[in-house]
C-alpha positions in Angstrom: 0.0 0.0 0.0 1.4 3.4 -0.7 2.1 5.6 1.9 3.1 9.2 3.0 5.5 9.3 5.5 5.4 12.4 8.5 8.2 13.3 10.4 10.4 12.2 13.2 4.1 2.7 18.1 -13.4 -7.4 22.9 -13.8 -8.2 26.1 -13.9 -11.3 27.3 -17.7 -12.1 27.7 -18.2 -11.1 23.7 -15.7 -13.2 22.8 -16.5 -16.1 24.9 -20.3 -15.8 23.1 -18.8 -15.6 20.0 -17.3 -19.3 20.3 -20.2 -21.1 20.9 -15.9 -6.9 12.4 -15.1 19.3 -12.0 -13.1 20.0 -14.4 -14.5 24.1 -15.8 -13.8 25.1 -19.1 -12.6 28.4 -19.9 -14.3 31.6 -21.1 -14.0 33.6 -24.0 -12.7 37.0 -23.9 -15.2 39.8 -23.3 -13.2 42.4 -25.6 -13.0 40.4 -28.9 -10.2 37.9 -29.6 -9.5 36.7 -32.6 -10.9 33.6 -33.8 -7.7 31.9 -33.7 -7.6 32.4 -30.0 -8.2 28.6 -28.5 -10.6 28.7 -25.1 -8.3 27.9 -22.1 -8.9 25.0 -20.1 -8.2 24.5 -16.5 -5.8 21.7 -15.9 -6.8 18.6 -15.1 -8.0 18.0 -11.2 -6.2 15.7 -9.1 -7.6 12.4 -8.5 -9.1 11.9 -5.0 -8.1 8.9 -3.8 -11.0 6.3 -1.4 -9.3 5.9 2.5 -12.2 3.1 2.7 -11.2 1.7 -0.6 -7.3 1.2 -0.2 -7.7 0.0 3.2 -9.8 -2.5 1.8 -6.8 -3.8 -0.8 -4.0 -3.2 2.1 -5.7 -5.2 4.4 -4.4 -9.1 4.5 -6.5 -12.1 3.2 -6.6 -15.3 3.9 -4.3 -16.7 1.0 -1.7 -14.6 2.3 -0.9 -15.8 5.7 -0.3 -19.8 6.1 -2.0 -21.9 8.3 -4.8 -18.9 9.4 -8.8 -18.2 8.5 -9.2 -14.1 7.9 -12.5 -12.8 7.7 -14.7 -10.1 9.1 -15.8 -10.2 12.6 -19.4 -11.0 13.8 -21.4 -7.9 14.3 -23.4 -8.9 16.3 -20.8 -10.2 19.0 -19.0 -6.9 19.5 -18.8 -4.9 22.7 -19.6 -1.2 20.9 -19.9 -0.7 17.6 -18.4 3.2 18.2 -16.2 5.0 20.1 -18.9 6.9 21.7 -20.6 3.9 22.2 -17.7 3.6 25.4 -17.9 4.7 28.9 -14.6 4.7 31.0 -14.1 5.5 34.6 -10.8 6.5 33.4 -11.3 8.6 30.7 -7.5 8.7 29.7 -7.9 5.1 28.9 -10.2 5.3 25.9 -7.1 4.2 23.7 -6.8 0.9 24.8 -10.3 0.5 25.4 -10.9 1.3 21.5 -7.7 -1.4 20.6 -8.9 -4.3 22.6 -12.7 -3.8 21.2 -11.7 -3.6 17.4 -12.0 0.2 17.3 -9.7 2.6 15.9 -7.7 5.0 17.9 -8.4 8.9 17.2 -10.5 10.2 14.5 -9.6 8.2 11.2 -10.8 9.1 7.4 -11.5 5.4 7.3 -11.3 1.7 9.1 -12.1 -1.6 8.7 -11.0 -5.1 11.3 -10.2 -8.7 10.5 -10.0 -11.9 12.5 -7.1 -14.5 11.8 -7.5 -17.7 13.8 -6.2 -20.8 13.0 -2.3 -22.0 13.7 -2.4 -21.2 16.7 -4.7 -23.3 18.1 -8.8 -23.2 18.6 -10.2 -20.1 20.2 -6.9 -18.5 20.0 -7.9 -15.0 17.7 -5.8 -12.2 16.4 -7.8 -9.1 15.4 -6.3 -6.5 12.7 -7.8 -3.1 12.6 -6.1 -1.0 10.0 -6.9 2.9 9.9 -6.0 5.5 7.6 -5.5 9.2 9.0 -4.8 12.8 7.4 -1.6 14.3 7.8 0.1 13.9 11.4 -3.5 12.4 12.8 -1.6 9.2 13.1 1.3 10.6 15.1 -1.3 12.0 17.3 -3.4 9.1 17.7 -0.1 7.0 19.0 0.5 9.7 21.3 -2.4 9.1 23.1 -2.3 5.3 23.4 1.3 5.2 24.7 0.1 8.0 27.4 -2.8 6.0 28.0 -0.5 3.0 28.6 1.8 5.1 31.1 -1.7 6.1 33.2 -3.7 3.0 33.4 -1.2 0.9 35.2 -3.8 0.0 37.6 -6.4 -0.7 34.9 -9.8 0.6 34.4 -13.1 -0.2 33.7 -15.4 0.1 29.9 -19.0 0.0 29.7 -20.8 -0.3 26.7 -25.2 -0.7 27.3 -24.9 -3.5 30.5 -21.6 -5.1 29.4 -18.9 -4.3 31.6 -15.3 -4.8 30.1 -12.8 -4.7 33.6 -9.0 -4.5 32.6 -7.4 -5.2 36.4 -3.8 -3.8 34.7 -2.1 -2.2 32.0 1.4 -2.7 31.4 4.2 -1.8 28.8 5.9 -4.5 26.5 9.1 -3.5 25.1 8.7 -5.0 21.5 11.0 -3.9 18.6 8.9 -2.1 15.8 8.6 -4.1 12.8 11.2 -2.9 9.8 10.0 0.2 8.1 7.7 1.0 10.6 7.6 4.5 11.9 6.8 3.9 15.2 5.1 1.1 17.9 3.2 0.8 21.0 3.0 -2.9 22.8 1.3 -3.6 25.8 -0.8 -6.4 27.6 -4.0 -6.1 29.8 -5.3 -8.7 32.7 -8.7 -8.9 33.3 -10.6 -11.5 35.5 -13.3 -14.0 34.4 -14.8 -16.1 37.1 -12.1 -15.7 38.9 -9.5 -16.7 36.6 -6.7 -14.1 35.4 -6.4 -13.6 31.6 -3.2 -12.1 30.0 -4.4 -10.2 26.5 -2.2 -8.4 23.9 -1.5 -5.7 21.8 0.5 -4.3 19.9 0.1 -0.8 17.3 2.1 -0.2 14.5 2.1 3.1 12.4 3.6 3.1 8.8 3.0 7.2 7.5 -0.5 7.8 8.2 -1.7 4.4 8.2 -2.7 2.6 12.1 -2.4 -1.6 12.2 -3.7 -2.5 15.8 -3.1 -5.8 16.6 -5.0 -7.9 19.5 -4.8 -10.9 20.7 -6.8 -12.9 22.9 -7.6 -16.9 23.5 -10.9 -17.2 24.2 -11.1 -21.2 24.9 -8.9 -20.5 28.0 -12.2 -18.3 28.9 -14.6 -20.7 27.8 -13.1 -23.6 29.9 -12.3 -21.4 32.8 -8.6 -21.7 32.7 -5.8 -18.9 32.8 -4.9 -17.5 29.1 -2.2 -16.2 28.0 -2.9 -14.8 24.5 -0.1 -13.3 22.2 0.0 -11.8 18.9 0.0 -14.4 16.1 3.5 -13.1 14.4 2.6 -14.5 10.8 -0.3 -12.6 11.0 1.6 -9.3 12.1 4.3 -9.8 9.5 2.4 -10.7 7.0 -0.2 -7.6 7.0 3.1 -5.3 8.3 4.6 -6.3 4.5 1.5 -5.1 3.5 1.8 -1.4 4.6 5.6 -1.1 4.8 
């Protein structure tokens, strides 16, 4: 996917459930040109290009990453289908809210979300949600995830309608950005399900102004009441990273 560079990184009750995403001529002179004169013409306008439409040939397939399923998640299983479908009782923590619930981060020209499962065993999901921003909005959508990552150490709470998503942490990975990325953000959340701890992960990569968010989560370790320990599938990652890069 082409890119323009800027200067210089579903909670677990849904997921459970979801076991069981003009061109203007110009005028003639008023004072009487000769009739040799040729009407000028403006030059031809730019073409626009569709944010929905690229994302839509940047994003990865199935045929293009071994071993895995990709296809768009079920609607109906999601926890908000908006940003402003979210509460938080820490507002600062919206960002990772929206990455673990397949929403962008900031305000995007356009987004879509995938689900790869497969290689890495049953219920064990990786969702993509690629973004694409205007000039510098991806910069500042990073921004605010990695501060949201430094507040919420103790972990906060979203509500979307009744559905309460509890994240009991929030802590920092140190993960190495992916070559020719401009930047990356990696962290993992706990959250508690019957009283078994679940480890979840992310990780946000930023190539110009286009956002891949990457989550992962196992939702048989929920479904059979076990600890999980979810990590981002990394032929998944690479393969929709050589995608962007």
């Amino acid at each position: 996917m082409k890119r323009t560079r800027t200067a210089l990184a579903a909670p677990a009750l849904v997921l459970v459930s979801a076991l069981a995403l003009s061109a203007c001529g110009g005028s003639g002179s008023a004072d009487g040109s000769s009739k040799d004169d040729k009407p000028k013409t403006s030059a031809s306008p730019e073409k626009t290009t569709d944010p929905a439409a690229e994302l839509d040939r940047a994003v990865l397939s199935t045929s293009e990453v071994k071993g895995f399923t990709v296809r768009k998640p079920t609607k109906k299983y999601v926890f908000a289908a908006s940003q402003d479908q979210i509460k938080l009782d820490e507002p600062v923590c919206a960002p990772i809210s929206y990455a673990t619930n397949q929403l962008p981060l900031g305000t995007p020209k356009a987004h879509l979300t995938r689900v790869a499962a497969g290689a890495e065993g049953p219920g064990t999901f990786t969702y993509v949600t690629l973004a694409t921003y205007a000039n510098g909005e991806a910069e500042t959508a990073l921004a605010g995830l990695s501060k949201a990552v430094d507040s919420c150490g103790n972990g906060f709470t979203a509500t979307s309608g009744k559905t309460n998503s509890p994240h009991t942490s929030v802590t920092a990975e140190s993960v190495p950005a992916p070559k020719g990325a401009d930047e990356s953000v990696a962290f993992r959340t706990t959250t508690k399900h019957q009283g078994v701890t679940h480890t979840l992960r992310a990780q946000t990569v930023r190539y110009g102004d286009t956002v891949a968010v990457y989550y992962a989560v196992d939702a048989m370790a929920f479904a059979q009441t076990r600890p999980g320990n979810a990590k981002v599938a990394t032929a998944v990652m690479d393969a929709q990273n050589a995608k962007l890069a």
